[in-house]
C-alpha positions in Angstrom: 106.7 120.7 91.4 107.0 118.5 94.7 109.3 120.7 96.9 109.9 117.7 99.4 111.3 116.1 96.9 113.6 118.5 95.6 115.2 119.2 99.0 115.0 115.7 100.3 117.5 115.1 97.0 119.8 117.7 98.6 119.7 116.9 102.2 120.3 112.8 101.8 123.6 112.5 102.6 123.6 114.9 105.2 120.5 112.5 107.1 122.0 109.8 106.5 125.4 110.7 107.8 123.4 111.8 110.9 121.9 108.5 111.2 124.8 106.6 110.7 127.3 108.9 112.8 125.0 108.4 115.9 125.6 104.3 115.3 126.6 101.5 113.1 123.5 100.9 110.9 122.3 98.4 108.3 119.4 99.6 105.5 116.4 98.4 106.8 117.2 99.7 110.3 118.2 103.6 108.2 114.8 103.7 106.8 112.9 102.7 109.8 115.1 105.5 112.3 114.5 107.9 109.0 110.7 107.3 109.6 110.4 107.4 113.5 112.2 110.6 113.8 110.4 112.5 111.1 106.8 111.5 112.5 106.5 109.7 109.0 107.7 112.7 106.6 110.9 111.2 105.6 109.8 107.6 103.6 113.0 106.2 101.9 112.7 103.3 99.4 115.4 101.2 98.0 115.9 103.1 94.6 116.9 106.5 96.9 118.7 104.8 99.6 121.1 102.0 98.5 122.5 104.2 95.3 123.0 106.9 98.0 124.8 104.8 100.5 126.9 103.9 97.7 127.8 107.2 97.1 128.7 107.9 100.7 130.5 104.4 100.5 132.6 105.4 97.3 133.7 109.0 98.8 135.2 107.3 101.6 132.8 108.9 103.7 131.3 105.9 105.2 132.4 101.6 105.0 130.3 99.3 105.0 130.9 95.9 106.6 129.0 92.4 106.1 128.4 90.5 109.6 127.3 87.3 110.9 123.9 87.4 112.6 123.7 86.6 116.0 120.6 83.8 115.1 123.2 81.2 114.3 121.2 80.7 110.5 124.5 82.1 108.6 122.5 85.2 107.6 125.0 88.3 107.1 123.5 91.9 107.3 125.9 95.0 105.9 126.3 97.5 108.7 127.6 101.0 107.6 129.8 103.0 109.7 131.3 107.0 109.4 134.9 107.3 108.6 136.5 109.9 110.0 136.4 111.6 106.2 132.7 111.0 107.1 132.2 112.7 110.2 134.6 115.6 108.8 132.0 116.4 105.9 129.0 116.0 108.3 130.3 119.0 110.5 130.9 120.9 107.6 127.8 120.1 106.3 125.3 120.8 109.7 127.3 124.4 110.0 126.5 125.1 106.7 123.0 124.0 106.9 122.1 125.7 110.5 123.7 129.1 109.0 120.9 128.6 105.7 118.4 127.5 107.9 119.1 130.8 110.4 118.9 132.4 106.8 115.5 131.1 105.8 113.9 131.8 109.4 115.1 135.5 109.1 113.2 135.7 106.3 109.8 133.6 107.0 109.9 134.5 110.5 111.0 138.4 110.9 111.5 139.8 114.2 108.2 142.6 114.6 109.7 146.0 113.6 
């Protein structure tokens, strides 16, 4: 069983709500941050992040909006921005995660008796 994997599927959202709450973002430039700031760990391909975006889309949790490059060629790119439904649900999720993640480290790393 790949263990990554499994809690990469529960965690999406949550990075990527990160990602885009810090700044407007569009796709290419999710999977790239996703990559830099994980030294490599976290490689997202199309098939896991456009279905998720659309997810986050769908529950009102993010928009996404088509704009006009600034190269002059007509080229639109879709930027994706937190609602405030959005940043709501990432607060609720990051406490719920640093209380599991206090959780685990009591357990893998116990305090010497």
């Amino acid at each position: 069983m790949n263990y990554g994997r499994e809690l990469l599927k529960g965690n999406t959202d949550s990075l990527l709500l990160c990602l885009i709450n810090s700044r407007p973002t569009y796709g290419y430039q999710i999977v790239k941050e996703l990559e830099k700031r994980s030294d490599g760990y976290f490689q997202f391909k199309e098939g896991t992040l456009y279905p998720a975006l659309h997810r986050l889309e769908k529950d009102n949790l993010i928009k996404g909006k088509w704009q006009m490059l600034s190269n002059g060629n007509g080229q639109q790119r879709r930027y994706y921005y937190i609602t405030k439904r959005g940043q709501q649900a990432l607060a609720k999720r990051l406490a719920i995660w640093q209380d599991f993640s206090a959780a685990v480290r009591a357990i893998i790393q116990p305090e010497p008796i």
